[in-house]
C-alpha positions as CSV (number, residue, x, y, z in Angstrom):
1,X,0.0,0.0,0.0
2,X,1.7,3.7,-1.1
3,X,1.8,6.2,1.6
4,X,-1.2,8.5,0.1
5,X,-3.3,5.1,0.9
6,X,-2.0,4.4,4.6
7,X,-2.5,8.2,5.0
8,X,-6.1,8.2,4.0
9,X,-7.4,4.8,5.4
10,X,-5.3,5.9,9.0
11,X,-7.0,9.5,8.8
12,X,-10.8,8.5,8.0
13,X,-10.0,6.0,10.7
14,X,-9.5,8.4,13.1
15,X,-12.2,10.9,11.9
16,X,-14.8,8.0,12.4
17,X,-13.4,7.1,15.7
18,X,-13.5,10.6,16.7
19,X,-16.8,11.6,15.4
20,X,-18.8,8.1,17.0
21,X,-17.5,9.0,20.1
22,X,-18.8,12.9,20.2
23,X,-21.9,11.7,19.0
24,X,-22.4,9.1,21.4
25,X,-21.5,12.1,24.3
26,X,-23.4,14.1,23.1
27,X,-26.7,11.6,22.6
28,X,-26.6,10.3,26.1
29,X,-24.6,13.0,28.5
30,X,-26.9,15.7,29.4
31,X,-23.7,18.8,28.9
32,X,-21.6,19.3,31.4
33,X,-22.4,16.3,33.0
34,X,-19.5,14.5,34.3
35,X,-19.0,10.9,35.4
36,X,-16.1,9.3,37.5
37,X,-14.6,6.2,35.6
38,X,-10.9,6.3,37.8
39,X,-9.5,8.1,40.8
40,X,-8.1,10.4,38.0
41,X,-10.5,10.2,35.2
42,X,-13.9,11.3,34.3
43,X,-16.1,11.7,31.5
44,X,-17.8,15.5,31.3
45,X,-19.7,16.7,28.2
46,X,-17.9,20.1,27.4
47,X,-18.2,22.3,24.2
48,X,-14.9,24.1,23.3
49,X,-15.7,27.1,20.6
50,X,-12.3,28.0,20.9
51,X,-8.7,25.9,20.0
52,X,-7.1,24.3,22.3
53,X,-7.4,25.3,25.7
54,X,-10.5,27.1,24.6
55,X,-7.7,30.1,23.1
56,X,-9.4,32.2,21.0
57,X,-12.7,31.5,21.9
58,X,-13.5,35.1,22.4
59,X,-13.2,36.0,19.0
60,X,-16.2,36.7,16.9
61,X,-17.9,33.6,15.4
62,X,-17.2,35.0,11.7
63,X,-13.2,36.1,12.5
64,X,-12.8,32.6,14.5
65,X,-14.7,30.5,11.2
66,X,-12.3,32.6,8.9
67,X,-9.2,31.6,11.0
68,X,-10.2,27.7,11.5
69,X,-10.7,27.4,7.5
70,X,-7.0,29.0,7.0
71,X,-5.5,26.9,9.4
72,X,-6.9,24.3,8.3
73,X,-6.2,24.3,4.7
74,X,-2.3,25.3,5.4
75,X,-2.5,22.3,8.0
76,X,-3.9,19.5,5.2
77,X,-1.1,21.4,2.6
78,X,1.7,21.1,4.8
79,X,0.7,17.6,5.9
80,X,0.6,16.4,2.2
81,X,4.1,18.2,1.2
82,X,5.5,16.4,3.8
83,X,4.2,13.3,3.1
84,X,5.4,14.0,-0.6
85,X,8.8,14.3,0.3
86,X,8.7,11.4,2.4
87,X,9.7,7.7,1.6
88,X,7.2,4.8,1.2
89,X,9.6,3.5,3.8
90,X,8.9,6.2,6.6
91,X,6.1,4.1,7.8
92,X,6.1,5.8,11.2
93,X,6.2,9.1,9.7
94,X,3.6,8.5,7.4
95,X,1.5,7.2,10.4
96,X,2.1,10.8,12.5
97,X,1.2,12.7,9.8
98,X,-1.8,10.4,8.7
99,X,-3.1,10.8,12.8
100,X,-2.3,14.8,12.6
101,X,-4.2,14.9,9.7
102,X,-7.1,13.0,10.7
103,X,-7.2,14.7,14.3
104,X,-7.6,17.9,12.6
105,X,-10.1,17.2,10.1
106,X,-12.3,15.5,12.5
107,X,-12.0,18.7,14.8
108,X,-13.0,21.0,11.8
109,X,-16.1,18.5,11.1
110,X,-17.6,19.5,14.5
111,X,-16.1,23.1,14.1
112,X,-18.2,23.9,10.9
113,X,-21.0,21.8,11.3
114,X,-22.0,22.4,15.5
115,X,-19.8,25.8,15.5
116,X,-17.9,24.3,18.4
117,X,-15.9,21.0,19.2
118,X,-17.4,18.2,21.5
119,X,-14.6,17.6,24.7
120,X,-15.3,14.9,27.3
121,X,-12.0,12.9,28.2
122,X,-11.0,14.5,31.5
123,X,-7.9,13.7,33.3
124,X,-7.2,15.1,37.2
125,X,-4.8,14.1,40.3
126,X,-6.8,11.9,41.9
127,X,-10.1,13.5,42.7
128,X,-8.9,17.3,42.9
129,X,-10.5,19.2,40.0
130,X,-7.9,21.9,41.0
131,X,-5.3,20.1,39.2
132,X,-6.8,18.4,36.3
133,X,-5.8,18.6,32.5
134,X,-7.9,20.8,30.1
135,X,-10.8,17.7,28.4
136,X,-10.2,16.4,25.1
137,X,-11.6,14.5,22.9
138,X,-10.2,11.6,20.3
139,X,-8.8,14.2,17.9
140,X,-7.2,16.1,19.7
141,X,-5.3,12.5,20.8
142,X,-4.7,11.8,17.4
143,X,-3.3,15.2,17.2
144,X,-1.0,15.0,19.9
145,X,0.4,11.2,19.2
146,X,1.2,12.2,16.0
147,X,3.1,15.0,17.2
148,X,5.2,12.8,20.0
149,X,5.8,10.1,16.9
150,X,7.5,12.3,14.8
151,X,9.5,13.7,17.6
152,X,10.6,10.7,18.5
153,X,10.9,9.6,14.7
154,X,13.4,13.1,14.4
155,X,15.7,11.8,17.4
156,X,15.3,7.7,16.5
157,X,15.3,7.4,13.0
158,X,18.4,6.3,11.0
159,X,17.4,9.5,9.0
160,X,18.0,11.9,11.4
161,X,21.2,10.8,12.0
């Protein structure tokens, strides 16, 4: 399988993941609800209308649209020069930038079509809200382990040495 392939079958992969799981929050948990599964995490039906960490939610709904759309056409571009310039061998490469790429269209699904994105995977220090990790959601996930992957990938790989 060439690496345009892996790319799209791992991203619409993540995208369904991602959007089942909002939809099944937001179907059966009233918002804002929150549910204790561990010591440390809970399930709580958030909206974010902002990026992550809810930055820029303030901005007007029209500016904020505007500036999701940009970022998110120079995100798919800059995913698919890099994954033009990368080998059919790069298979952990390919897989960051496949899980980057799905994280973020997945996120701009719920951005354009609910005008916010559906959070609910909380994490906190053992039953003190005072010191708990902003929610997320499957995309954001996908996001973030393709970012540690090709970190590690820079430092690991016979490439980048």
């Amino acid at each position: 399988m060439n690496k345009y392939k892996i790319a799209v079958v791992i991203a619409l992969l993540v995208i369904v993941l991602d959007q089942v799981s909002k939809w099944m929050i937001r179907s059966s948990l009233p918002l804002y609800k929150r549910i204790e599964i561990l010591p440390f995490f809970d399930i709580t039906h958030l909206r974010n209308t902002g990026a992550a960490f809810g930055i820029l939610r303030d901005l007007p709904d029209s500016l904020r649209f505007a500036l999701f759309t940009v970022v998110l056409i120079i995100a798919i571009v800059v995913i698919f020069i890099f994954l033009k310039k990368t080998a059919n061998e790069d298979k952990l490469l390919i897989v960051s930038l496949s899980l980057i790429l799905g994280g973020a269209i997945a996120n701009s699904i719920d951005r354009f079509r609910l005008g916010y994105v559906t959070d609910f995977l909380g994490f906190h220090w053992f039953g003190n809200l005072n010191y708990q990790w902003p929610p997320f959601n499957v995309a954001d996930s996908a996001i973030t382990i393709g970012v540690i992957l090709i970190i590690f990938d820079s430092f690991f790989s016979k490439r980048g040495k």
